[in-house]
C-alpha positions in Angstrom: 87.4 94.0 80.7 88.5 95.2 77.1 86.0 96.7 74.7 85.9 95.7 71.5 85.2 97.6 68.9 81.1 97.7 68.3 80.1 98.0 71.7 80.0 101.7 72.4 78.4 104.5 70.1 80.4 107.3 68.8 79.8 109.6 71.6 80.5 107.2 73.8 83.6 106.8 72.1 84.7 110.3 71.7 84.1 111.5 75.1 86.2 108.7 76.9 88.6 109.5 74.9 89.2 113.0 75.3 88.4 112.4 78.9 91.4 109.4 78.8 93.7 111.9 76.4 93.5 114.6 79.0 93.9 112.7 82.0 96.9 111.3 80.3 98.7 114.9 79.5 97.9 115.9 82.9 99.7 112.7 83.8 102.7 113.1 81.9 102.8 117.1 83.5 102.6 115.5 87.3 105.0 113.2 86.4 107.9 114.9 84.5 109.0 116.5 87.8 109.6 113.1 88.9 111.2 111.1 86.7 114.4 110.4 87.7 117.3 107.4 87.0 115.1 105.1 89.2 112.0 105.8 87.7 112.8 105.6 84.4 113.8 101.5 84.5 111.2 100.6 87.0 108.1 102.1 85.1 109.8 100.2 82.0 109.7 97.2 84.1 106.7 97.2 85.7 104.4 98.3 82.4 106.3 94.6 80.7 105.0 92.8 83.7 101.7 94.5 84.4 101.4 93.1 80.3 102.4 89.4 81.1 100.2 89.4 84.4 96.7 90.3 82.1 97.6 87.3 79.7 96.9 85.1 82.4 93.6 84.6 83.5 92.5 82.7 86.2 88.9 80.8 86.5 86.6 81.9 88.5 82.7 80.5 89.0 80.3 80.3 85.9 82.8 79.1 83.6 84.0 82.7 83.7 87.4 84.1 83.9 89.5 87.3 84.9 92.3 88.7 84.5 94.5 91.4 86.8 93.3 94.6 85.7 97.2 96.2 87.6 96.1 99.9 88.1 96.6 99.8 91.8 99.1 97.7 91.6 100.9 100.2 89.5 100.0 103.0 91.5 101.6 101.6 94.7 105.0 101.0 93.1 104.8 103.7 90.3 102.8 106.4 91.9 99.1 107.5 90.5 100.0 109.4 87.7 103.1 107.5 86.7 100.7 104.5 87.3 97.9 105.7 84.8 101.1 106.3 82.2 102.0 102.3 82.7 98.7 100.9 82.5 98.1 103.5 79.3 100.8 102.0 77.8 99.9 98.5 78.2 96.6 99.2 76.9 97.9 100.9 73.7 100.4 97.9 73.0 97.4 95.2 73.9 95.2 97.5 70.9 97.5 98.4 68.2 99.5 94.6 68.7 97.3 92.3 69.8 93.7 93.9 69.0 92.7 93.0 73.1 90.4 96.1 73.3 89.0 98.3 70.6 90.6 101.2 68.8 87.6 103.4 69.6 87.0 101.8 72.7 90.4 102.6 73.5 89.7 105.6 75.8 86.8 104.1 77.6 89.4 101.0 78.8 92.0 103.2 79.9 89.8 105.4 81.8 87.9 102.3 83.1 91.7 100.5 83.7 94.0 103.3 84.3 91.2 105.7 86.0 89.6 103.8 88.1 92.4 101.9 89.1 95.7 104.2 89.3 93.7 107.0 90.6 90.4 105.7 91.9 91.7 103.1 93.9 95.3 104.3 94.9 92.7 106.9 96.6 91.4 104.0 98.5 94.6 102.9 98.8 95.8 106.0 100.7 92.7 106.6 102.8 93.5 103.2 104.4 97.2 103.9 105.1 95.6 106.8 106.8 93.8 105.0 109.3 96.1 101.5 109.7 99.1 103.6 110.3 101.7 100.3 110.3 103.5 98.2 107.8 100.3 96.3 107.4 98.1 99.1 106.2 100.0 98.7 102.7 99.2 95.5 102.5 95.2 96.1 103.6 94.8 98.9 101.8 96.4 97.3 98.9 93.4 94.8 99.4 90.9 96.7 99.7 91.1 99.1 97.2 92.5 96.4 94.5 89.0 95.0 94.8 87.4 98.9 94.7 89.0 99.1 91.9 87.1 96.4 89.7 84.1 97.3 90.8 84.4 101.0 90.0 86.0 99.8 86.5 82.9 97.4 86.0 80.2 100.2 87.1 82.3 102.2 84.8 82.4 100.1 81.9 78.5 99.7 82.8 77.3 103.2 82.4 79.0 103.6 79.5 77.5 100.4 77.5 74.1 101.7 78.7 74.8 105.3 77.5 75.9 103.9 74.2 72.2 102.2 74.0 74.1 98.6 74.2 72.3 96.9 77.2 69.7 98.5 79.8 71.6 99.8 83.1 69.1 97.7 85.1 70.9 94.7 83.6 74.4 94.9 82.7 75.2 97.1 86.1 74.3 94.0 88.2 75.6 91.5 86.2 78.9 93.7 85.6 79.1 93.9 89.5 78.4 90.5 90.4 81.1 88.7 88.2 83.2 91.2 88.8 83.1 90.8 92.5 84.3 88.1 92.6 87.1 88.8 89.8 87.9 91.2 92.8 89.2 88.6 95.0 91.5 87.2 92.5 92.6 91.0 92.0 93.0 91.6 96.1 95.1 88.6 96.3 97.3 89.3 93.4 97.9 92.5 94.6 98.0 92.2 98.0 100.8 89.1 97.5 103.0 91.4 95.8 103.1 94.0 97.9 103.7 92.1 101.2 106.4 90.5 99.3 108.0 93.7 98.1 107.4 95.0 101.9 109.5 92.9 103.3 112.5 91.9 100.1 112.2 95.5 98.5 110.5 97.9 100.2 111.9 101.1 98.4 109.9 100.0 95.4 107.0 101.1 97.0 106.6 104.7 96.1 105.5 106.0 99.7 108.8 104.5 100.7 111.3 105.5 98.0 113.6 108.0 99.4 116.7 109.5 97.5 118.9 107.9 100.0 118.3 104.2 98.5 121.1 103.3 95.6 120.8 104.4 92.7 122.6 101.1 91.0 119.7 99.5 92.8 117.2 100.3 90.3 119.6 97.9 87.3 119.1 95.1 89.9 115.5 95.6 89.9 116.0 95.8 86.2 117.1 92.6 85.6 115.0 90.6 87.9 111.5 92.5 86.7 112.9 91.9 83.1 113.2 88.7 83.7 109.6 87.9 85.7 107.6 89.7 83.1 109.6 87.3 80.4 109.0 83.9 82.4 105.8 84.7 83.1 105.1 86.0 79.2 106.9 82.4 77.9 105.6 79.9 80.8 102.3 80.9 82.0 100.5 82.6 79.2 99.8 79.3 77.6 98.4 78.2 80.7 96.1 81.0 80.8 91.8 80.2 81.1 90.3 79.8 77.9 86.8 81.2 79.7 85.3 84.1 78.5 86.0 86.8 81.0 83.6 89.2 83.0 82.6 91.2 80.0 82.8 88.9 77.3 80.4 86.6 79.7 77.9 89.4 80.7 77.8 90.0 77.0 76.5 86.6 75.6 73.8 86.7 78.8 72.4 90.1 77.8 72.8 89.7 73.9 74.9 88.4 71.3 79.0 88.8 70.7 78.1 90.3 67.3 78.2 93.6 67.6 82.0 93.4 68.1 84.0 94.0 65.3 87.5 93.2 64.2 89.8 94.4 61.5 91.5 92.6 59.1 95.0 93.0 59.5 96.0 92.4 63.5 99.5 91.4 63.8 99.2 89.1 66.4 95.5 88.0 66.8 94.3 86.5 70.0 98.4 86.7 71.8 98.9 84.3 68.9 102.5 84.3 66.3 100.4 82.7 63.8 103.1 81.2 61.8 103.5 78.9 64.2 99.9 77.6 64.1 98.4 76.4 67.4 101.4 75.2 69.0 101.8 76.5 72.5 104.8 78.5 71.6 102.9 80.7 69.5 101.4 81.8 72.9 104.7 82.2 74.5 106.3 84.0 71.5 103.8 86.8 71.5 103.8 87.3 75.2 107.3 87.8 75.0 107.2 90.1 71.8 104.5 92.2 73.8 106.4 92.8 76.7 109.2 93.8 75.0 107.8 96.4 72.9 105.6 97.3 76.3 109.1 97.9 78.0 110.6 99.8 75.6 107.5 102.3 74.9 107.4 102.8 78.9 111.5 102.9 79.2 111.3 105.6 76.3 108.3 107.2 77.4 110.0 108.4 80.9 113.0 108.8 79.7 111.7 112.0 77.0 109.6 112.9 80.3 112.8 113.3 81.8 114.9 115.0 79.0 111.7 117.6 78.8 111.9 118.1 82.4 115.9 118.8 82.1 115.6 120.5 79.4 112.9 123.1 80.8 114.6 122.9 84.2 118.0 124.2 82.7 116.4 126.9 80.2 114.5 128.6 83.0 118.1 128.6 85.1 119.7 130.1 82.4 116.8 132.9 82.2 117.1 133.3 84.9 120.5 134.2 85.4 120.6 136.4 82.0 118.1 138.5 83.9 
């Protein structure tokens, strides 16, 4: 569900992204508190495999395709905020790297992807724990609001194509919705396999149930085996990935042609491809792994100056403190 380039006025443009820019300083404010030594890895390590995850997608009907979108996902291990900070990074890297998602779409597709999914649908998320109050409302609420969260991201990604004059609302919003409900399901299952599985192997990765009395060596363990999950699935599955058009890119040759997209000239690794290597499948494989590298260390560096700001502030209003 990236936009390219093309497909939203300027307005458009500039209102998602102040919207997106604020809602990511408010973000980094919430979280700062936070960060700790066990956030810190496991926000580097879950931003590289939220990346790898979205370079596979899986076919659905219509010779269509989807991808996970993660923002609920993230939210559940992460925590909203720290959630919207992952999937903002991903989305950055999948820009500026890869040119998945336009420059001046960027804002809209992190408030469609991080919004709607870290915040919108970790709401869901919650409201459900709420009311199944055992072990299993994780995993339904997971479910349910991973699905929410496409269809809010779609209705999002709707409005804002019909705002920018692109397509009528009476047409895209349905079409939007209909793919994507069934992109959904692919989106519920994902999610809600994870989380069962990190229920019952790991469930102090979940962030309703991370307490300070779990290890903190711990977090190096979940290091490793995250670091190595986002790379195997980077290497071994992207090249496997659908070669469908996905939700968007579908609804968009219905309702009128891919033209209007536009597409720089210099992308250093067009289409998840190292294009030195031509079309083998490694090319694939080498770029996914690339991406989640540099996707790990912009998360990994982006908590840890959250946490230096927060120690640093922390320890100057002490010392004010005591001076006075």
């Amino acid at each position: 569900m990236h936009l390219p380039d093309g497909f939203l006025n300027a307005t458009t443009c500039a209102s998602t992204g102040l919207v997106a820019a604020g809602a990511i300083v408010w973000a980094a404010r919430q979280v700062r508190a936070e960060v700790g030594d066990r956030l810190v890895p496991l926000m580097g390590v879950m931003s590289a495999c939220l990346f790898s995850a979205q370079m596979v997608n899986f076919p659905i009907a219509w010779g269509t395709s989807g991808h996970l979108l993660g923002g609920v996902l993230a939210a559940i291990v992460l925590g909203p905020w720290a959630g919207l900070l992952a999937i903002a990074v991903v989305l950055i890297v999948q820009c500026l790297l890869f040119y998945d998602g336009g420059l001046t779409a960027l804002g809209a597709n992190i408030v469609n992807m991080g919004l709607a999914g870290a915040l919108g649908g970790y709401s869901v998320y919650a409201l459900v724990r709420r009311v199944v109050r055992t072990p299993e409302g994780d995993v339904v609420g997971a479910v349910i609001a991973s699905w929410f969260s496409v269809q809010l991201a779609a209705a999002l990604c709707s409005v804002e194509l019909w705002w920018s004059g692109t397509y009528p609302l009476g047409a895209v919003l349905p079409a939007m919705l209909i793919i994507h409900s069934v992109i959904g399901v692919g989106e519920a299952l994902i999610t809600g396999t994870v989380v069962a599985f990190l229920l019952r192997v790991r469930p102090d990765m979940l962030y309703t149930l991370r307490t300070s009395e779990h290890r903190q060596e711990s977090a190096w363990q979940i290091v490793v085996a995250g670091a190595t999950v986002a790379m195997l699935v980077a290497f071994c599955l992207s090249p496997l990935a659908s070669a469908a058009p996905d939700g968007l890119e579908r609804v968009a040759e219905e309702l009128g042609p891919m033209a209007t997209a536009t597409t720089p000239a210099l992308v250093p690794l067009p289409d998840y491809q190292v294009t030195a290597l031509g079309g083998l499948w490694i090319a694939t494989s080498l770029a996914g792994v690339i991406g989640a590298a540099v996707v790990f260390a912009l998360a990994w560096g982006l908590s840890r100056g959250m946490r230096t700001l927060h120690a640093a502030s922390y320890y100057g209003e002490g010392s004010g403190r005591e001076s006075s």
